[in-house]
N, C-alpha and C positions, 0 to 999 in steps of 0.2 A: 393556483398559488405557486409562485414563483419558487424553485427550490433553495433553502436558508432563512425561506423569510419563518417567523414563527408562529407556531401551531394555530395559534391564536391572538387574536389582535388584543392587545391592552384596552381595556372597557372604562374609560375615560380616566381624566385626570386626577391622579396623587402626589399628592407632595410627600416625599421622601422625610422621614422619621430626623435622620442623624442631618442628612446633605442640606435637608431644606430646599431644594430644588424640585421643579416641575419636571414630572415624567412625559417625554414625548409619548403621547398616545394616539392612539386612532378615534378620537370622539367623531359620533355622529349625531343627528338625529335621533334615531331610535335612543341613544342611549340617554339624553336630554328626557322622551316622552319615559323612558324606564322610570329616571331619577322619580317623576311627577307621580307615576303608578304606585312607585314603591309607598312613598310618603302619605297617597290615601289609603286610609284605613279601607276601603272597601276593597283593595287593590287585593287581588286574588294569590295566595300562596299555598304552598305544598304543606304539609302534614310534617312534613322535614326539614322544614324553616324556608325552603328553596322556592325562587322567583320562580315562577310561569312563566316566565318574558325573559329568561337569562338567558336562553335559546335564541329566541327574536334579536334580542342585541349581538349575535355569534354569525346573525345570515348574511352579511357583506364576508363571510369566510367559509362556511359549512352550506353545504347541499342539502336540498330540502329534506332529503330521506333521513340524514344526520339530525335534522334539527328535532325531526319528528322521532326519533330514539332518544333524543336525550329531556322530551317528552314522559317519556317510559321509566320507570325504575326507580330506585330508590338512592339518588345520587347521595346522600349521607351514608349508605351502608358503600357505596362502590369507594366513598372518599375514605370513610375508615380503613377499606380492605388495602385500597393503594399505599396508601401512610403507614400499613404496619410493615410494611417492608423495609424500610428506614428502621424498625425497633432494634431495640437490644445491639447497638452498632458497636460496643465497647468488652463483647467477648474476646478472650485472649485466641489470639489465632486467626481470630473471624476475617477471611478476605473481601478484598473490595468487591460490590456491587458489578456486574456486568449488564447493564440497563440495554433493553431494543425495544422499537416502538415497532405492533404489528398495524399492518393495510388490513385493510376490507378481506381478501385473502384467505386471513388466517383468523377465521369468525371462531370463536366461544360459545358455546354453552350460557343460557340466561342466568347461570349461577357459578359463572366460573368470570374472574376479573381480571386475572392474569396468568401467565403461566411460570412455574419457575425450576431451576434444577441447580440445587447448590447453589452458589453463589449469582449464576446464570437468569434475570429477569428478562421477561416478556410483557409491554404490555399495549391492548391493544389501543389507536391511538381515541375510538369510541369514548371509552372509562377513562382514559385520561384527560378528555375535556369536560366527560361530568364529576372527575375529580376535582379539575381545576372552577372548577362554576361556585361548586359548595368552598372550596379552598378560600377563593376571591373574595366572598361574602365574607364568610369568616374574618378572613384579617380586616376587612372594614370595619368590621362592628367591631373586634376587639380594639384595635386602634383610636374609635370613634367612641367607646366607653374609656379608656385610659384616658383620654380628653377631657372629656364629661366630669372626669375625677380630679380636672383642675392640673392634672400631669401628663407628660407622654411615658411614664413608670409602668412598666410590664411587668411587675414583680407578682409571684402567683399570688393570688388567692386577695389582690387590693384590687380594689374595684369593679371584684367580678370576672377580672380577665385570668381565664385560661391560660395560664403559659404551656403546660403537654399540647394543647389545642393550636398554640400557636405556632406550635414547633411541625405539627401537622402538616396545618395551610401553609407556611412560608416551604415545606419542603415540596409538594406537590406543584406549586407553583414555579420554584425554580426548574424543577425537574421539569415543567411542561416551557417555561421560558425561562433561560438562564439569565437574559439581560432585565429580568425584574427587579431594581433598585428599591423598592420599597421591602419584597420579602429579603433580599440580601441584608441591607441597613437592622432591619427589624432583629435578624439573627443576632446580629453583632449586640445591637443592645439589650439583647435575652443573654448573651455573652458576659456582658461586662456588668447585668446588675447579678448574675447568679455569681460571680466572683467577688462583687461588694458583698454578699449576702452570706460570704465564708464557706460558698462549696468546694470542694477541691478541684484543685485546677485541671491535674493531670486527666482524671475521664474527661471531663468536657472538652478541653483539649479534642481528647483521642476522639469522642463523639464527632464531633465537627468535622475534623479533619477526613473522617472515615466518610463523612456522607459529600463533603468536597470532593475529597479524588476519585471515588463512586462517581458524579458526573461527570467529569474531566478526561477519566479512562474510556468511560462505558463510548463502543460505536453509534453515537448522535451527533448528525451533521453539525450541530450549532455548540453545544455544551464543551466539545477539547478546542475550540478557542474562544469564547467567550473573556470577553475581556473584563465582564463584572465578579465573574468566577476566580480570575487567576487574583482578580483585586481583593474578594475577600480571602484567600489562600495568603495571599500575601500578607494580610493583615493581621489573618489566625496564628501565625507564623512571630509575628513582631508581638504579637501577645505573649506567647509562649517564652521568647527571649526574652522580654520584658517580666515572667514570671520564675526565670530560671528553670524552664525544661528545655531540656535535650533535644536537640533537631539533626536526626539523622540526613548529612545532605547526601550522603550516596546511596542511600536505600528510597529518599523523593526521588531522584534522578533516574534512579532505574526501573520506579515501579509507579511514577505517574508522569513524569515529563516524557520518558522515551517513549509509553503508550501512548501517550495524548500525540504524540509528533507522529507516529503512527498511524493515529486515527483520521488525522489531519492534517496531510503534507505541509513544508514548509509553515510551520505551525511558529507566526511570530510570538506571539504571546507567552506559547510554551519556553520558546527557546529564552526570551526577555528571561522571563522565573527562572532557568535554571542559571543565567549568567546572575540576576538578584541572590540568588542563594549563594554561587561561591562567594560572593565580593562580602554577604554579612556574615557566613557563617563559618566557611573555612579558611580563617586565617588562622587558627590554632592545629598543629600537625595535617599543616598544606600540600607536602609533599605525601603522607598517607591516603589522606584523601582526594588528594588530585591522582594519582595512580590508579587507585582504585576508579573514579571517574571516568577518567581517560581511556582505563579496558574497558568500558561499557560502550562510551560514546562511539568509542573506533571501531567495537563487533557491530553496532547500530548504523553506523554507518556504513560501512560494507555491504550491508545488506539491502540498504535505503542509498544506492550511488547518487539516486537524482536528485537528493534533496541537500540544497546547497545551504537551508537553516541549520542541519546538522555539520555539517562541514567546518560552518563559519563557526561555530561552539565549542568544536574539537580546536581547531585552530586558535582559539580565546585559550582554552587551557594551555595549550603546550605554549603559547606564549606569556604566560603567567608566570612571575619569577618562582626561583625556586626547583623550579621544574627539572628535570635530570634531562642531560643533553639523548643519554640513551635512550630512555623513553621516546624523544624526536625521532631518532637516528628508526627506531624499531618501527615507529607508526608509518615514518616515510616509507621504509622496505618494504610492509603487509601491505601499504596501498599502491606501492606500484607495482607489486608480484603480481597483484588480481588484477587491477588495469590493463598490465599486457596480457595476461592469462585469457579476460573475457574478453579482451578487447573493448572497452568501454571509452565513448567517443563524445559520453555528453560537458557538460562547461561543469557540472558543479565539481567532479573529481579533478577536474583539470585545472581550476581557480583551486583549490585548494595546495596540489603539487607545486604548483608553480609559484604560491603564497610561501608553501614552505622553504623553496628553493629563494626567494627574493628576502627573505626576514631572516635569511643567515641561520635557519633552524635544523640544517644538515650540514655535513662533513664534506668536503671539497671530493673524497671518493662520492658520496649521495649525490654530488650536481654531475660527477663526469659519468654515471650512472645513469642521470635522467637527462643528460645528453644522449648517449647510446640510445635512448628507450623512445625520444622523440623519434629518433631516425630510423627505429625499427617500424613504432606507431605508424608512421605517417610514410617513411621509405624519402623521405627529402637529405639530398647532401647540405643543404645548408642549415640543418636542425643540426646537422654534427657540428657543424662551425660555431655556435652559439657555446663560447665558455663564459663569456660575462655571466653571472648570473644578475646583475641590473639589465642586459640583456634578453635572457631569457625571460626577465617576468614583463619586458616592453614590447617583445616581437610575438609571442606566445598566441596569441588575439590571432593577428595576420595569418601566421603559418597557417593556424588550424582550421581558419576558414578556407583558406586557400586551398588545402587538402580536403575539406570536406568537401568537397562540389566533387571530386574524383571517386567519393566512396561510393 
């Protein structure tokens, strides 16, 4: 298995709840002869509602030894244990989720499903596929009974369907694949009929959002850029404004976009959301909250030189009106004291200098500053000659390749 690809292939085709759209899947074979097992009654099933063959449809991805443990156990009891980690998301205080999937490696105990330390999850990637087996099933039938009722309506306790249940399965399922549209959509309309329904906004809100940036943060190669992930953040978000709660954008910013950019170098998706959040949300006391932003972004950056999505974000802000020229004047100094300090020679700190120096976002002392610094960098007489700074941000390219073949 290729690394990104994910855990497990999508077990044929669903049309999506909200989108109406076909999910690209992996159909095969086997999962055609599944369909035909399932619907005879003599078709053989567990004691726990679970397919014998939901393995058999998994072998174009799992290894025999795999298939034959997920054979074993009582995949209903491993789905409830995985899904109660997601409970109670809306204590005050309660921190995000820190999710890690274990390898073979790090084997369990036959009565042990995961492991965990405060906030800190473990699970291993075993129980998480026979979490997702039971999960799968689940949102079928509940979806396929909401139908049957003449409606696609999720409301509890109409039709039979489960709504705790289904907040279950759709969680396990994104957590094993983030790009699953039908458990994403599903949520949203578990969303929007519990708020027809007169619940209060603000937990659920808080709920969602809590088990959102729990994937987003948590170190999984696919989930901090996932592009259906940041779509439903975005959208939980536009709820929120739409119901007048409060959207702190410098506390997302600092405690799920910079980890997610973290998690995930040059992290488009992440950096897209936090440029969506200034443009909806901080136009009221902009310069407060761009200041505030701005120290974050810029300690982040310093830290992450090579990452030129961070760069290009910092440079959105400070060229955002409003903006105090000193605040420019301060972030230009702190990143070319440590440029010359470490000596750092890759393009993203240096497209960014030389951004600042071209968009007129420093003091004519700041460019004859970062004239001096070129000629120190690099030791060329004709980096001193450069006072254009239309100059500076054309030749910039040239010199520094032409000096780097010498380092």
């Amino acid at each position: 298995m290729k690394r990104g690809d994910s855990l497990l292939p999508r077990l044929g085709p669903e049309r999506h709840p909200i989108t109406n759209v076909h999910q690209t899947t992996h159909a095969n074979i086997k999962h055609q002869i599944s369909i035909r097992k399932t619907n005879n009654p003599g078709h053989p099933r567990r004691k726990d509602g679970v397919d014998l063959d939901v393995a058999s449809e998994m072998s174009r991805a799992l290894e025999k030894h795999i298939i034959e443990s997920l054979r074993k156990g009582d995949s209903q009891l491993v789905f409830d244990e995985i899904a109660s980690i997601f409970s109670h998301p809306t204590e005050v205080g309660r921190p995000r989720l820190e999710i890690e999937f274990l390898g073979q490696a790090h084997a369990l105990g036959p009565d042990e499903y995961y492991l965990r330390d405060g906030n800190a999850v473990a699970i291993p990637k075993l129980r998480l596929i026979q979490a997702f087996a039971v999960a799968r099933q689940h949102l079928r039938s509940k979806l396929q009974q909401a139908r049957i009722g003449g409606s696609d309506n999720l409301s509890e306790g109409g039709k039979g369907v489960d709504l705790p249940d289904m907040r279950k399965a759709t969680s396990i399922l994104l957590l094993t694949d983030p790009e699953h549209l039908t458990a994403a959509n599903s949520r949203k309309r578990m969303i929007l009929q519990a708020i027809s329904g007169g619940m209060h906004v603000g937990p659920l809100f808080d709920a969602e959002r809590h088990f959102v940036d729990s994937l987003l943060t948590s170190p999984l190669h696919r989930h901090s850029k996932s592009p259906t992930l940041w779509s439903h953040r975005r959208w939980l978000l536009e709820q929120q404004r739409k119901h007048a709660v409060d959207v702190n954008i410098s506390d997302d910013i600092r405690h799920v976009i910079l980890p997610s950019g973290e998690r995930h170098p040059r992290n488009y998706y992440a950096w897209s959301h936090a440029r969506w959040l200034m443009m909806t949300f901080a136009k009221q006391d902009e310069n407060q909250v761009g200041s505030k932003v701005i120290s974050d972004v810029t300690a982040w950056c310093l830290k992450h030189h090579n990452d030129i999505s961070g760069w290009s974000f910092l440079l959105y802000l400070l060229q955002r009106q409003k903006t105090p020229s000193d605040i420019c004047e301060a972030v230009f100094k702190e990143t070319i004291t440590l440029t010359e300090s470490f000596q750092w020679r890759n393009d993203s700190v240096w497209w960014f200098l030389h951004a600042l120096v071209s968009n007129s976002l420093v003091s004519s002392e700041g460019i004859s500053v970062f004239e001096i610094f070129i000629g120190n960098m690099f030791g060329s007489e004709e980096a001193r000659g450069l006072c254009d700074e239309r100059l500076l941000a054309s030749k910039w390219h040239q010199l520094y390749w032409e000096n780097k073949r010498h380092v």
